[in-house]
Structures are given as C-alpha cells and as structure tokens.
C-alpha positions in Angstrom: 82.8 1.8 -61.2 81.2 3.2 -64.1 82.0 1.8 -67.4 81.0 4.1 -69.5 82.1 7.0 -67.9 86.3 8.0 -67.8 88.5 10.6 -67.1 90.2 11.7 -70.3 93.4 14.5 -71.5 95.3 15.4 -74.6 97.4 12.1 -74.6 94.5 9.9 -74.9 92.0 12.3 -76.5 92.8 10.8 -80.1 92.1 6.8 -78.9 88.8 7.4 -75.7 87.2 9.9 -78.1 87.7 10.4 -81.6 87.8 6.5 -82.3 85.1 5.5 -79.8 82.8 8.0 -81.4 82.7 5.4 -84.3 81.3 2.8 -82.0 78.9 5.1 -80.1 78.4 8.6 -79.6 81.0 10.5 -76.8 80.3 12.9 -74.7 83.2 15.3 -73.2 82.7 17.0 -70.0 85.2 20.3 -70.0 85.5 20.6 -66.0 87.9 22.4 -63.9 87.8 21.9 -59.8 86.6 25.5 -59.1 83.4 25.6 -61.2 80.4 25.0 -59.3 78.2 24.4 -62.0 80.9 21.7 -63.3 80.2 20.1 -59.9 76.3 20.4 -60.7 76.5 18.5 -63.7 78.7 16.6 -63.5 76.7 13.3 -61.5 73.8 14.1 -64.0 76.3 13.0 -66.6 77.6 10.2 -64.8 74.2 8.9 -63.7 72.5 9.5 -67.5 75.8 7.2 -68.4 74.3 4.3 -66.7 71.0 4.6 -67.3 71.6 4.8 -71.0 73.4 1.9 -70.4 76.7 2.1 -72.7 74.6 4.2 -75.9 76.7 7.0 -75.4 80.2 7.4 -73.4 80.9 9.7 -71.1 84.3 11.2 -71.3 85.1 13.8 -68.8 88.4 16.7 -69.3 90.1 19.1 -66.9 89.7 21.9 -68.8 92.7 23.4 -66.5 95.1 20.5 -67.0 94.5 20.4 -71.1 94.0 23.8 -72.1 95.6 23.7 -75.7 93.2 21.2 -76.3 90.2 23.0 -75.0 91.2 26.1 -76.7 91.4 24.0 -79.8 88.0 22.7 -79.2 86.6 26.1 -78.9 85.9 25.8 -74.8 85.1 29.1 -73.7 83.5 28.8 -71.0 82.6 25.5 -68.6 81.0 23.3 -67.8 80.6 23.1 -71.5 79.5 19.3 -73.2 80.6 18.5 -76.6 79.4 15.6 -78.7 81.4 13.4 -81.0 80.3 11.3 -83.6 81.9 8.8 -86.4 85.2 11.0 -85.3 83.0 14.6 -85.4 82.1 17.3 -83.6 78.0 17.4 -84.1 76.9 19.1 -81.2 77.5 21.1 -77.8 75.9 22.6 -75.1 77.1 25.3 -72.2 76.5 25.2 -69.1 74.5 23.3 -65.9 71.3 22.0 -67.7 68.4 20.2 -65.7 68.5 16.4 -66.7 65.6 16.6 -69.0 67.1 18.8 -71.4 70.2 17.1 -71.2 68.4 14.0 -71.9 66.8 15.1 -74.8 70.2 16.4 -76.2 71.7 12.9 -75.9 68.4 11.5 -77.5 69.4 13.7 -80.8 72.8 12.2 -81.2 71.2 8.7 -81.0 70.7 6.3 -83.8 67.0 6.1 -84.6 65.2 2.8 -84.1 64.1 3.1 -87.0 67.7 3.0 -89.0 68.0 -0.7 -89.1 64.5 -1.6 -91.8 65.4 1.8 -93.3 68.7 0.3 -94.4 67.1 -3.3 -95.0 64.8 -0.8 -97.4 67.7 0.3 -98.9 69.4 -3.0 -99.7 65.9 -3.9 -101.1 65.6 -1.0 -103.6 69.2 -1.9 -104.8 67.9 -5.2 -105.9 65.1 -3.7 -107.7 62.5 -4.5 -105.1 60.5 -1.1 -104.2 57.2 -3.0 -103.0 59.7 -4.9 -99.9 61.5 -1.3 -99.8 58.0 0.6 -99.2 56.6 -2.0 -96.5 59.9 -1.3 -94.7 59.7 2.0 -94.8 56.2 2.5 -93.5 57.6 -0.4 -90.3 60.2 2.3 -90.2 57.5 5.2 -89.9 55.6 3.6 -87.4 59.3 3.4 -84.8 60.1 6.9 -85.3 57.2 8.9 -87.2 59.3 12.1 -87.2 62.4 10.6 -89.1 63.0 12.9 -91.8 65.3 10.4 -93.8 62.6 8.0 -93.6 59.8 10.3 -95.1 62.1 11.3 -97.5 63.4 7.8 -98.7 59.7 6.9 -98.4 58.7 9.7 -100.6 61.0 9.1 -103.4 59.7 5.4 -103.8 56.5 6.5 -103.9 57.5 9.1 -107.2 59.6 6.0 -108.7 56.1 3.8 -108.4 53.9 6.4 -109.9 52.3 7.3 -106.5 52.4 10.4 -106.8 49.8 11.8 -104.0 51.2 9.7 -101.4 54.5 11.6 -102.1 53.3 14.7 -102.2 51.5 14.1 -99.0 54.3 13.1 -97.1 56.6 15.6 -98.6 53.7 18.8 -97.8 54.4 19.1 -94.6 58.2 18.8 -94.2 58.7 21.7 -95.9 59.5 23.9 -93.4 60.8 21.3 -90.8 63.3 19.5 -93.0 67.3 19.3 -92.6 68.2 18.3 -95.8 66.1 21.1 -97.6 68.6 20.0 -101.0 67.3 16.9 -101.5 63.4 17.7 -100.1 64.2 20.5 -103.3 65.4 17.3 -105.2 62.2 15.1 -104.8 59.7 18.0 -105.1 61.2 18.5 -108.6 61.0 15.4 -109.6 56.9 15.9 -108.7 56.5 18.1 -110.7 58.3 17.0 -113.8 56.6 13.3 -113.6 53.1 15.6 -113.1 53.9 17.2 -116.4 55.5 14.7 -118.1 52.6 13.1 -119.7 53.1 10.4 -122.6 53.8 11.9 -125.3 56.3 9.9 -127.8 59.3 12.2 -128.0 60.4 11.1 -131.2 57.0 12.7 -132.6 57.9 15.6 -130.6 60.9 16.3 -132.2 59.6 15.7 -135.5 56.7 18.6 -134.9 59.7 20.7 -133.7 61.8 20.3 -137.2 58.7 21.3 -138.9 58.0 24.6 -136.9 60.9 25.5 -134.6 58.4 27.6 -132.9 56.6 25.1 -131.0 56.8 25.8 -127.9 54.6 23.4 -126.6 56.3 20.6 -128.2 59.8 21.7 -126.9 58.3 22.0 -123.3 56.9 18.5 -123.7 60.2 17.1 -125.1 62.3 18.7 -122.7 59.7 16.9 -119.8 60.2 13.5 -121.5 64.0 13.9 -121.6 64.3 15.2 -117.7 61.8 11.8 -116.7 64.9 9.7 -119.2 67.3 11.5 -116.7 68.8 12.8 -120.1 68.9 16.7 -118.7 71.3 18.1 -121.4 68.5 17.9 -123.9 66.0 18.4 -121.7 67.6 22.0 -120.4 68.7 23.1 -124.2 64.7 22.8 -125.2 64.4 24.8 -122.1 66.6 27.6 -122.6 65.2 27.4 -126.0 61.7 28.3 -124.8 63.1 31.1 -122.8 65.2 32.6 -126.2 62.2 32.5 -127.9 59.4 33.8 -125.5 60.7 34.2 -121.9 56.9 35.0 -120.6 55.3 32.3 -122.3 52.6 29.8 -120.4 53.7 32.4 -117.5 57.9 31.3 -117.9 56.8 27.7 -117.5 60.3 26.8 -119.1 62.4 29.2 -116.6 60.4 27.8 -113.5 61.3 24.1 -115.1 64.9 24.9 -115.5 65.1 25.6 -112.0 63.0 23.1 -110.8 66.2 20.7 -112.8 68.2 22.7 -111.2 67.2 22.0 -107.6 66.6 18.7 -109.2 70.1 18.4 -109.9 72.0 20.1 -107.3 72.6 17.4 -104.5 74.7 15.4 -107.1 78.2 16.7 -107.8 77.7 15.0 -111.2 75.6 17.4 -112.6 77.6 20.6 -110.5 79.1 21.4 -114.0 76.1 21.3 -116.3 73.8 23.2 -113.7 76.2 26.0 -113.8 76.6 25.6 -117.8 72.8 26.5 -117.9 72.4 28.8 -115.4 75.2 31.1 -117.0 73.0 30.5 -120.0 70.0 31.6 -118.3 71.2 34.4 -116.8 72.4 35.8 -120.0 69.5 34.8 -121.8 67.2 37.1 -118.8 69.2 40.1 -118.9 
C-alpha cells in the first residue's frame, strides 16, 4: 500500500484535497479506464509518491465517474495533473510526461529549504535586528541561490542599512527573471530615492522655498527628504509642483520621481488612493 497515494471523487474531494493541500501540496490525477496515456502515467505518479516520501499527495479521479467536478475543474482533456495548494489551484499539466519533467513540476510546488531561516530572518527584522536578519538571509542564499523572495527580502535590508551596492547588485539581475515584478518595482524605487536623498535639513529647505517659490531644486530635495520620512503626500505635492512649474526641467526629474513613488507605493493598498489622487493630478498637469 501506498500512503500517500488514494483514489479520490466529488464526495470526498472537499476533505483528501482541498484541506490536505494545507498540510502538503496535492496532486490530482484526472484518469478514465480507456486512456492509454492515463495508464502511462499513472505508476510514474504513484512511484514519484514514494520516493518523495509523503512531500506531496497523490490523489487520483475518474474523470468518467465525476464529471461535474472535472468540468468544474476545467478537465479537458486527460490524463491531465492539477496541483493544489493551501486550498488552491497553482498549477497543471496535460498529458503523459517523462518522469523528469514531471519531477521538476512537483519540485516547483515544493517549499524551499530555504523558507525556514528566511522566516527566522523575518521574526528577527520585527525585533529590530537587521544584522541577525542579513546573516540569515545570506544561510538562506547559500540553500536555494535562486529564491526570488530571498534576494528580494535580502535586498531590502540591505537599502534599510545604507548598503546600497549590495542591493543594487542583487536586485540587477532579477529584473527580467522576477515573479513579483511589484515589489522588485517597489525596492528599486526606494534605490533611487535614498541615492538622491542626500542630507539636506528639510526645514531649511522649506524655508529657501518660502523665499523663492521657484526653487526647484529645493522642492526636488524636500520632496526626497519627505519620500525617505515615508511622508509621500508632501513629498508628491513638491513633485507635482516641479512639474506645474517646469515639466522638462533637470530632464522631468520630478515626473520620473513621481513614478518611481508610484511604483514605490503601489504593492500597498494603503497608498491605492493617494497614488491615484496624484496620478489624476499628473495627467492633467501633462496634457
């Protein structure tokens, strides 16, 4: 007997699947008894059960016997594999695959070795600790050197320490690799505003701005100082200020920074409302 491997239909679909993909990831095999390439791939399924040794479950559905479901499902042709996980439907594949690929399909839906420091780095940023939170990352890094999330969380502690050229390295060449292109947007901001922020005391700025409205270099240096306080109200009104006044100045240096905030601020439903505030602005300032 295999125990990770079951026969499954509609009555118990809710309790071997959907609930069990919150414990690991599941697997359903949509089979019917005339399909040869069902019969194919179907002990390459089984035996990959075993050898993966209870990491993912293997559920497997007559496709013939639980056809609402399958419809439901989107089962349009078999054998046809579709992955659940935490209760979802992440992934699928059609079709009598040779083990390897199959393999490396299961190996996607996997946790990453390197999840459990990148939480422990987690817990240790939340208590203020970014040195223990970096030194976990880079353990993390060294189990699973492709891990996006990793990079990424790695890359955002380097910006919050001032290291700004390690970020930048590590962010360089995800660029056209990542999945979460929002928040690589999001970090790659933040780059550039801390690389322009310099130190300039904002209270001085705004007192150069009350005596010539016209400085433009003083609003652009105000509105950096404000985006670094995570104040970006202020920081986007001296913005769209800039643009009013001259929208081609320092080559639209203050349109490029508004949407640099905007990426900035677009992962976080918080900000959904004041991003579209100023981009209304914007574009009625432009045209």
């Amino acid at each position: 007997m295999n125990p990770y491997s079951f026969d499954v239909d509609t009555a118990d679909f809710q309790e071997k699947v959907i609930a069990a993909s919150h414990r690991a990831p599941v697997l359903v095999d949509f089979w019917a008894e005339w399909c040869a390439p069902c019969r194919a791939l179907k002990p390459i399924l089984e035996k990959l059960a075993v050898d993966y040794g209870g990491r993912f479950i293997l559920a497997k559905m007559n496709s013939d016997r639980n056809q609402e479901l399958a419809a439901q499902l989107g089962v349009r042709g078999i054998p046809n594999v579709k992955a659940f996980v935490d209760g979802k439907l992440v992934d699928e594949f059609t079709g009598a695959l040779p083990e390897a690929q199959i393999r490396a399909f299961i190996d996607g839906l996997l946790p990453s070795p390197a999840e459990p420091l990148r939480v422990a780095a987690q817990e240790a940023r939340a208590r203020g600790d970014a040195e223990v939170a970096a030194s976990l990352l880079a353990d993390a890094r060294e189990l699973d050197p492709a891990n996006e999330d990793v990079l990424l969380d790695l890359a955002e502690i380097h910006i919050d320490t001032g290291r700004t050229d390690a970020a930048q390295a590590l962010l360089d060449p995800l660029e056209h690799r990542v999945r979460d292109t929002t928040r690589l947007a999001a970090l790659q901001a933040r780059l550039k505003l801390v690389a322009a922020g310099g130190g300039a005391d904002p209270a001085a700025l705004a007192a150069r701005i009350a005596a010539n409205a016209g400085d433009l270099d003083a609003r652009l240096q105000l509105a950096h100082a404000h985006a670094l306080a995570q104040d970006y109200r202020p920081a986007l009104e001296q913005l769209l200020g800039i643009v009013r006044r001259d929208r081609k100045w320092q080559d639209e240096a203050a349109r490029k920074t508004m949407l640099d905030l905007f990426a900035l601020l677009g992962g976080n439903a918080q900000y959904d409302d004041l991003v579209r505030e100023f981009r209304i602005q914007l574009a009625r300032t432009l045209n």
